[in-house]
VODO-73298 format. One line per field, with one value per atom (N, C-alpha, C, O): residue in one letter; atom name; y, z, x. Coordinates in steps of 0.05 Angstrom, whole numbers, plus 32768, in hexadecimal, padded with zeros to 4 digits. Layout:
REM VODO-73298
residu	[A | ...]
atome	[CA | ...]
py	[Y | ...]
pz	[Z | ...]
px	[X | ...]
END
This chain:
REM VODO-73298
residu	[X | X | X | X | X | X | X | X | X | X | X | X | X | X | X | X | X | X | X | X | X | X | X | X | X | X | X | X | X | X | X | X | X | X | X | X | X | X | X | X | X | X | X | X | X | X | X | X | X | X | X | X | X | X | X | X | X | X | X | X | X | X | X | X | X | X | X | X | X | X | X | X | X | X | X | X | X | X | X | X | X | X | X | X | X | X | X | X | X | X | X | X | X | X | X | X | X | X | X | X | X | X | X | X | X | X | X | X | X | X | X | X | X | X | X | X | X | X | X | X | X | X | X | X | X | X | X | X | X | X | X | X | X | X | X | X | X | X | X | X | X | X | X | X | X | X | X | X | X | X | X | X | X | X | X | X | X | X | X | X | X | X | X | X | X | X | X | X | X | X | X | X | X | X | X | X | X | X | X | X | X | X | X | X | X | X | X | X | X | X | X | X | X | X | X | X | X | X | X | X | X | X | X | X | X | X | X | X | X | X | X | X | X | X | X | X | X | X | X | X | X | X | X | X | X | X | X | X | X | X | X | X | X | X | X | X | X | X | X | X | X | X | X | X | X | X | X | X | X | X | X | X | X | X | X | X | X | X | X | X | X | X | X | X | X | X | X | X | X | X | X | X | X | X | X | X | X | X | X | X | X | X | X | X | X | X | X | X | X | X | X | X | X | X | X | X | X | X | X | X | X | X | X | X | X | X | X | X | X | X | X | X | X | X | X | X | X | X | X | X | X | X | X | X | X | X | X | X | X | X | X | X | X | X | X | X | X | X | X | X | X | X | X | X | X | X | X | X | X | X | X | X | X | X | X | X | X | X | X | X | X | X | X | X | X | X | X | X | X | X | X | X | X | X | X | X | X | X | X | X | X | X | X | X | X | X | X | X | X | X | X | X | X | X | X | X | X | X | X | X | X | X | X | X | X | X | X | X | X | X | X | X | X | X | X | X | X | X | X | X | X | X | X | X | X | X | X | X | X | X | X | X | X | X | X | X | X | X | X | X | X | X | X | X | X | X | X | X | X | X | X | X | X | X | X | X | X | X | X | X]
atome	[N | CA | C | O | N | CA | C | O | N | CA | C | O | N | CA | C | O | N | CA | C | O | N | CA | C | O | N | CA | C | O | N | CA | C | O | N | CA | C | O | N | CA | C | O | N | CA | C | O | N | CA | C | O | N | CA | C | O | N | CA | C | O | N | CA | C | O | N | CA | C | O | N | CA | C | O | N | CA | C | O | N | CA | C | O | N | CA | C | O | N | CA | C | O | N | CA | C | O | N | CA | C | O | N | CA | C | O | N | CA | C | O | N | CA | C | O | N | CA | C | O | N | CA | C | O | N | CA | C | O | N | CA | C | O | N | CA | C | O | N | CA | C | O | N | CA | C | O | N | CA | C | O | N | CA | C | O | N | CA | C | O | N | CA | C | O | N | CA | C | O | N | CA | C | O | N | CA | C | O | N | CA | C | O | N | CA | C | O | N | CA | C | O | N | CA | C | O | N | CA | C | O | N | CA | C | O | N | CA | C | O | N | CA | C | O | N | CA | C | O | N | CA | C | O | N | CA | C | O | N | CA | C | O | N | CA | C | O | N | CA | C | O | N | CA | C | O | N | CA | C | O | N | CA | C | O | N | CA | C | O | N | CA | C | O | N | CA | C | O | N | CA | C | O | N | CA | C | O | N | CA | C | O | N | CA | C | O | N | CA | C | O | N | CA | C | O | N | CA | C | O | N | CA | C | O | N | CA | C | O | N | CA | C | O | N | CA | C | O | N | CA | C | O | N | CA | C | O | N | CA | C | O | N | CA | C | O | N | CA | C | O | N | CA | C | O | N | CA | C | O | N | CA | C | O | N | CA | C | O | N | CA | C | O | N | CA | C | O | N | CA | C | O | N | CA | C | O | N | CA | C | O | N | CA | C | O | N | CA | C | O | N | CA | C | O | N | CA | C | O | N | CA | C | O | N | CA | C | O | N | CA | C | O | N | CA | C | O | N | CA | C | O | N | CA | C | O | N | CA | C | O | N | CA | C | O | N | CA | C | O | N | CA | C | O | N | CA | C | O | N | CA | C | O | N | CA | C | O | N | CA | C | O | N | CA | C | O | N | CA | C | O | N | CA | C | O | N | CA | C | O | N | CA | C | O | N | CA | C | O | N | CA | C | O | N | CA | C | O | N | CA | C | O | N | CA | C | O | N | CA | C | O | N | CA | C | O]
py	[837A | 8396 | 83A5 | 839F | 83B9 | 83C7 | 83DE | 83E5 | 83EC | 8400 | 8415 | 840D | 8434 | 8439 | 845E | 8471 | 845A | 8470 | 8479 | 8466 | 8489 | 848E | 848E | 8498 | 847F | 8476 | 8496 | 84A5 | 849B | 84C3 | 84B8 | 84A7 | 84C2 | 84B8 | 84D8 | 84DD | 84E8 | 84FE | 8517 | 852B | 8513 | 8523 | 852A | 852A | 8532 | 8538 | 852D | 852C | 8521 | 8511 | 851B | 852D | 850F | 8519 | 8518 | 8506 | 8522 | 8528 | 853E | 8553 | 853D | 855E | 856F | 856A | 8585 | 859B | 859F | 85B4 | 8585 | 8589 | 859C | 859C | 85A8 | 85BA | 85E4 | 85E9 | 85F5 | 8605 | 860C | 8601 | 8624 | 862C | 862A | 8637 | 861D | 8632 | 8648 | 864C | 8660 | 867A | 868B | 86A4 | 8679 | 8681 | 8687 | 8675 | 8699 | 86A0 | 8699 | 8697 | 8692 | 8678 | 868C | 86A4 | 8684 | 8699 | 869C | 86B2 | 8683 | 8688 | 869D | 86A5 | 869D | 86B5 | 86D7 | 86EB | 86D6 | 86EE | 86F4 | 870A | 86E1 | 86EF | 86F8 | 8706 | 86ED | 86F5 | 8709 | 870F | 8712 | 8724 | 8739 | 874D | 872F | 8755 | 8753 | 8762 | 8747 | 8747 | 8757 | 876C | 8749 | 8758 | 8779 | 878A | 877E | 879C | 87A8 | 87BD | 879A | 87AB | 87AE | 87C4 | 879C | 879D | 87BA | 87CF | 87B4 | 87CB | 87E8 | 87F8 | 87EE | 8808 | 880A | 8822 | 87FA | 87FB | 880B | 8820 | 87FE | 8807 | 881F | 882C | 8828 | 883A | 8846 | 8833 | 8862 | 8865 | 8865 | 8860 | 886C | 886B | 885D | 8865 | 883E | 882D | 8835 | 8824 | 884D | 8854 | 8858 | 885D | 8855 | 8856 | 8870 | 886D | 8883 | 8894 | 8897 | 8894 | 889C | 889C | 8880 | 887C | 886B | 8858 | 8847 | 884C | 8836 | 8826 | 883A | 8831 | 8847 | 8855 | 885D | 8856 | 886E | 886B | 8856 | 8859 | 8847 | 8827 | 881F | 8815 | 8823 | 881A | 882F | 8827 | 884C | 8858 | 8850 | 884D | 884E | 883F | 8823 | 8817 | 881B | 8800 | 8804 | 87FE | 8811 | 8823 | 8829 | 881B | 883C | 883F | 882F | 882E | 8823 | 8813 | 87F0 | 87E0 | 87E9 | 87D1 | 87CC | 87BE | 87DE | 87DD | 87CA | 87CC | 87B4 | 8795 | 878B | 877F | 878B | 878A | 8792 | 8784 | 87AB | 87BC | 87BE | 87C7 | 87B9 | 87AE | 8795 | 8794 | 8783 | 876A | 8770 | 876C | 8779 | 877F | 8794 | 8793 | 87A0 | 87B4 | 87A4 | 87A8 | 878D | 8780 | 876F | 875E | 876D | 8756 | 876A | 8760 | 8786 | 8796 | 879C | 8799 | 87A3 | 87BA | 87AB | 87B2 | 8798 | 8783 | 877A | 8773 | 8781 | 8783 | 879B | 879E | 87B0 | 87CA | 87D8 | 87F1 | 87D2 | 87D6 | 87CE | 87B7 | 87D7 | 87C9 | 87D2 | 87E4 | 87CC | 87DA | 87D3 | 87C0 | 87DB | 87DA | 87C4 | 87C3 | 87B2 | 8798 | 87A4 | 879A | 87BA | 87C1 | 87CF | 87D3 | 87D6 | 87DF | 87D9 | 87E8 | 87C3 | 87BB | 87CD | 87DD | 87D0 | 87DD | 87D7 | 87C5 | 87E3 | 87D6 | 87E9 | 8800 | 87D9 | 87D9 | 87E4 | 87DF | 87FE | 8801 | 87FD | 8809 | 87E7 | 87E7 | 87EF | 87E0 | 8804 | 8810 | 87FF | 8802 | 87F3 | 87E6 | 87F4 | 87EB | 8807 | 8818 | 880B | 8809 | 8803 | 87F8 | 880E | 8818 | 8813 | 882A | 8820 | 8811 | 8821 | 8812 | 881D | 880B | 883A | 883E | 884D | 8865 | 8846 | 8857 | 886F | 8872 | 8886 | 88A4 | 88A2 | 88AC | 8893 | 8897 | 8887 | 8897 | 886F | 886A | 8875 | 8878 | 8882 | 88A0 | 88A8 | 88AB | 88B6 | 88D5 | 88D1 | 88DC | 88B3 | 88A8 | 88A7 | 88B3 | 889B | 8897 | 88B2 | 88B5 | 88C9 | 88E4 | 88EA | 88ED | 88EA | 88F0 | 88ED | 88FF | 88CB | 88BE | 88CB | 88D4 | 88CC | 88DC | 88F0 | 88ED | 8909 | 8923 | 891C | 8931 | 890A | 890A | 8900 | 8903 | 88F3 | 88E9 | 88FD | 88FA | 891C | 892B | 8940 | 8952]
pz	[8703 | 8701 | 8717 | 871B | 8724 | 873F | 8731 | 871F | 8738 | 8724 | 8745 | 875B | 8740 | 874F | 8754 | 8761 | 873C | 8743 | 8756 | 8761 | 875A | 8770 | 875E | 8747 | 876C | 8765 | 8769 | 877C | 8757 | 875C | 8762 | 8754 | 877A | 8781 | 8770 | 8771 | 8764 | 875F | 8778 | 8779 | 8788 | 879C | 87A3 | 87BA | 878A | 878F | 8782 | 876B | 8786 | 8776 | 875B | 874D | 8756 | 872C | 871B | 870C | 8712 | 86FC | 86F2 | 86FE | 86D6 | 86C6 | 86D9 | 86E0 | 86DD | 86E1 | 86FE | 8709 | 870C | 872A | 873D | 8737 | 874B | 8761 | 874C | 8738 | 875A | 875E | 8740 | 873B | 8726 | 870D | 870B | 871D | 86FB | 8703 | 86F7 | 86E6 | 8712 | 8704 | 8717 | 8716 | 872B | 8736 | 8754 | 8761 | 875C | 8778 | 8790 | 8794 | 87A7 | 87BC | 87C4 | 87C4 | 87CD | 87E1 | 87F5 | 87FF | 8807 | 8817 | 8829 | 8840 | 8815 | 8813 | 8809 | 8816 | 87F4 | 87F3 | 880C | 8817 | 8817 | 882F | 8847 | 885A | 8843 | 885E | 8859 | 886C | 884A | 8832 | 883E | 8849 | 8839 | 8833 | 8861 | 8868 | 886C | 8885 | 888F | 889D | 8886 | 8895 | 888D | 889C | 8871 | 886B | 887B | 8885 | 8882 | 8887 | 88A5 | 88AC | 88BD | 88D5 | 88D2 | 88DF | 88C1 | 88C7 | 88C5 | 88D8 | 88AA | 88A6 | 88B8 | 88BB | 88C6 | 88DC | 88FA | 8904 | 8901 | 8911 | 890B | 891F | 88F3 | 88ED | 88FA | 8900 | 8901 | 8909 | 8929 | 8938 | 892B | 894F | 895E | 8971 | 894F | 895E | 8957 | 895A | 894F | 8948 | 892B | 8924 | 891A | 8903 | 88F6 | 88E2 | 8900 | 88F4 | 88DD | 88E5 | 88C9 | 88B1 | 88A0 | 888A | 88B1 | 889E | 8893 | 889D | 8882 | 8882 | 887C | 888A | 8871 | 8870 | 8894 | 889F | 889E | 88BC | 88CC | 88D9 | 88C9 | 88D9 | 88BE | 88C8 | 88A4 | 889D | 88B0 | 88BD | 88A9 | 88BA | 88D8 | 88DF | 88E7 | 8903 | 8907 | 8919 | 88EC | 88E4 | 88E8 | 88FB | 88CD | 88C6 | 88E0 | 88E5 | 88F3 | 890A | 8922 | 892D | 8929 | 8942 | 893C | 894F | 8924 | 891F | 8905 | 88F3 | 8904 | 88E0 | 88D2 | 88B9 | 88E1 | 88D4 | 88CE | 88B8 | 88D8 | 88CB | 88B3 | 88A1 | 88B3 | 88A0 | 888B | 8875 | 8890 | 8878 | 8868 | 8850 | 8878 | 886B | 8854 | 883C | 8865 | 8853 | 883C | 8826 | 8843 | 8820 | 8811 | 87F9 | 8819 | 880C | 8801 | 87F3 | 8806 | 87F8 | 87DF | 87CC | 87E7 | 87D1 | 87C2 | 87AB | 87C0 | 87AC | 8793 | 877F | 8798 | 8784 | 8766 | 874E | 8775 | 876E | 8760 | 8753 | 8766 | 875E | 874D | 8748 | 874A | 8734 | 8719 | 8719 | 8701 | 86F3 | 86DB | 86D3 | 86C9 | 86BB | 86A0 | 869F | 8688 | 866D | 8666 | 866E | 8653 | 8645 | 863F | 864A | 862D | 8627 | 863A | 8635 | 8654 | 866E | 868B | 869A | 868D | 86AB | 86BE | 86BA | 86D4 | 86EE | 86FC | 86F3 | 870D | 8710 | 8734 | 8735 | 8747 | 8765 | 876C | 875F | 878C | 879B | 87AA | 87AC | 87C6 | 87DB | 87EE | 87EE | 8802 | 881B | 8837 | 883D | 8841 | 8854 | 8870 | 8878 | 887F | 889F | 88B5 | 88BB | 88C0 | 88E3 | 88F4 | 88F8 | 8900 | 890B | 892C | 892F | 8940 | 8951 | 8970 | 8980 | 8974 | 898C | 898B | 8986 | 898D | 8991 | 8986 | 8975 | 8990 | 8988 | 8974 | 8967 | 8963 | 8945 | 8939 | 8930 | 8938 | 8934 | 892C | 8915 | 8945 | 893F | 8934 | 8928 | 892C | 891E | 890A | 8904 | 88F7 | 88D8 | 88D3 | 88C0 | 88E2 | 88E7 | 88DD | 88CA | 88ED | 88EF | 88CE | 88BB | 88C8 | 88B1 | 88A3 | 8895 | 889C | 8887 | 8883 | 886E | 889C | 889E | 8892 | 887D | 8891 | 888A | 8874 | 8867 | 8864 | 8847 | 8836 | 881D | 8848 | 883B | 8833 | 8820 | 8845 | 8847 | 882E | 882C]
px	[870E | 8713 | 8703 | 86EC | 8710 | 86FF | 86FB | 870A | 86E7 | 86DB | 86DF | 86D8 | 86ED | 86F5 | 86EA | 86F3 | 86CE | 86BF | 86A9 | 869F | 86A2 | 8696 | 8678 | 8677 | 8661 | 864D | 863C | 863F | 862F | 861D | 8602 | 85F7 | 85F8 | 85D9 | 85CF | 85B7 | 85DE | 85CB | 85CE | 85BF | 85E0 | 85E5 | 85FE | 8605 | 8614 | 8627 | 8638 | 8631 | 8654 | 8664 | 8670 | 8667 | 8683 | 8687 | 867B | 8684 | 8669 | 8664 | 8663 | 8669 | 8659 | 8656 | 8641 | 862A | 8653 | 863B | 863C | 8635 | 8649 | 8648 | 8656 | 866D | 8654 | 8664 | 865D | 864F | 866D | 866E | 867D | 8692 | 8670 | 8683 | 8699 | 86A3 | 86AE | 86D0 | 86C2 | 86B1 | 86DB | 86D7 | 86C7 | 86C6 | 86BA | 869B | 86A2 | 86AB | 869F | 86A2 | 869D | 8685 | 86AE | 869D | 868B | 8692 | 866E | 8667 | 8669 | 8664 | 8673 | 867D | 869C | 86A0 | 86A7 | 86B7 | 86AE | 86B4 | 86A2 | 8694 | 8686 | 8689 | 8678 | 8666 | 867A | 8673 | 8693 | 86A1 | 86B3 | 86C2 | 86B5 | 86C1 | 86B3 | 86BC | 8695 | 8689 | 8679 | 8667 | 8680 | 867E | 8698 | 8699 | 86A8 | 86C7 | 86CB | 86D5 | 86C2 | 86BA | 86AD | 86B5 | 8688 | 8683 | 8683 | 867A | 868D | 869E | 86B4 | 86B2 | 86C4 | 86D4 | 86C4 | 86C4 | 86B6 | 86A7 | 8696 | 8690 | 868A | 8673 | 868A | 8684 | 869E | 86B3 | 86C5 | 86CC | 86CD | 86D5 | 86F0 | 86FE | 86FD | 870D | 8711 | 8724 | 86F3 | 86F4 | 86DF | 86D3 | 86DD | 86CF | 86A8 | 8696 | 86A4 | 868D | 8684 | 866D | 869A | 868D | 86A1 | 86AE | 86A0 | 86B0 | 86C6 | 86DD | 86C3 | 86D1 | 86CE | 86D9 | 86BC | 86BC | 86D2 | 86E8 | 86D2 | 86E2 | 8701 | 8714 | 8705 | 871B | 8729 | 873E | 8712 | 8715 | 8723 | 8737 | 8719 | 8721 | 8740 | 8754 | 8742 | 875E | 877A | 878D | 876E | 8780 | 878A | 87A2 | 8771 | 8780 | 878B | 8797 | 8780 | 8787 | 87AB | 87B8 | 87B5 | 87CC | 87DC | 87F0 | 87D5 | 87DA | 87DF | 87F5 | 87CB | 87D0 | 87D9 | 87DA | 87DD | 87E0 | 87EF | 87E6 | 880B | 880E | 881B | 881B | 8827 | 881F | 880E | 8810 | 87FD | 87DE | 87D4 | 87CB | 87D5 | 87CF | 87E8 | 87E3 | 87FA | 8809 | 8805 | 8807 | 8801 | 87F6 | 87DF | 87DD | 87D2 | 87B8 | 87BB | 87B0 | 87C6 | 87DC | 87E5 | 87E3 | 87F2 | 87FF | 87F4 | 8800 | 87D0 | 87CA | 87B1 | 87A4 | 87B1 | 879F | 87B0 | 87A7 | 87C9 | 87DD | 87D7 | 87CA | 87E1 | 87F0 | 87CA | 87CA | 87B6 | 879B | 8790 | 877B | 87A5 | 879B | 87BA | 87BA | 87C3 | 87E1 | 87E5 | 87EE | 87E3 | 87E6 | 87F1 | 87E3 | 8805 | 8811 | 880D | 87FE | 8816 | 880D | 8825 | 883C | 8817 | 8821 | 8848 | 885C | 8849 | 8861 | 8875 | 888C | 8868 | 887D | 886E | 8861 | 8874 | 886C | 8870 | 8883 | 8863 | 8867 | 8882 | 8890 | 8887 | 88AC | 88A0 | 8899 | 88A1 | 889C | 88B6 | 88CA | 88B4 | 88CC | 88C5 | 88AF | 88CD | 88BB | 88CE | 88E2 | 88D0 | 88DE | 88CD | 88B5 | 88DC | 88D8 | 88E3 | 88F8 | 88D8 | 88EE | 88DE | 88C6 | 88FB | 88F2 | 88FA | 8910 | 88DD | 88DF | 88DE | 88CB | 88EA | 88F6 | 88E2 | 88DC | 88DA | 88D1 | 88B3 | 88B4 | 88A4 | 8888 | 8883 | 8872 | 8894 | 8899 | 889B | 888A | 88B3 | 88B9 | 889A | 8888 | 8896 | 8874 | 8868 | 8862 | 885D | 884B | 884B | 8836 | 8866 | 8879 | 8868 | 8853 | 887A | 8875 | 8857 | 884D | 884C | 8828 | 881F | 8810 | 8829 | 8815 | 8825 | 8816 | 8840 | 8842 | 8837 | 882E | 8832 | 8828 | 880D | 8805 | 87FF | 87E1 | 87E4 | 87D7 | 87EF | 87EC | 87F5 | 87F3 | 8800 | 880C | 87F7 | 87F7 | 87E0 | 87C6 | 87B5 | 87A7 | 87B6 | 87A2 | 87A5 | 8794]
END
């Protein structure tokens, strides 16, 4: 019979208790988590800090909004939440807006609809 477990010097391997909680947060992701935050709030809207992380989502919004859709698309779904007896029910409007000018237009709209 070949015995086909991995021998524990005490430094790792299967057993009880070994590795990282379930449940338990890598830290290695937390720390790059709260790095990439504070990169953007340190940069802000105009490279200096200005408005802070909100700052930097707006031009985020603006000059890159695939980007910044992605990244909506991975908070919404984190911050929505509806009651056991009537779920939330999503409309999502998707517009391809085709030349620069129109861009803008929607951009500055969307802005003044924030304010």
């Amino acid at each position: 019979m070949i015995n086909n477990r991995r021998q524990s010097n005490g430094r790792g391997g299967r057993r009880d208790g070994a590795g990282r909680p379930k449940g338990s947060p890598n830290k290695t992701t937390a720390l790059l988590k709260e790095a990439i935050l504070t990169a953007a709030e340190l940069t802000g809207n105009d490279g200096q800090g200005k408005d802070g992380l909100i700052g930097y989502c707006r031009r985020l919004a603006a000059t890159e909004p695939r980007a910044f859709a992605s990244l909506l698309g991975r908070v919404l779904p984190l911050q929505l939440s509806g009651d056991a007896g009537s779920p939330l029910k999503q409309d999502v409007q998707i517009r391809i807006i085709s030349s620069k000018e129109q861009r803008d237009a929607a951009v500055a709209a969307a802005m003044r609809a924030d304010m």
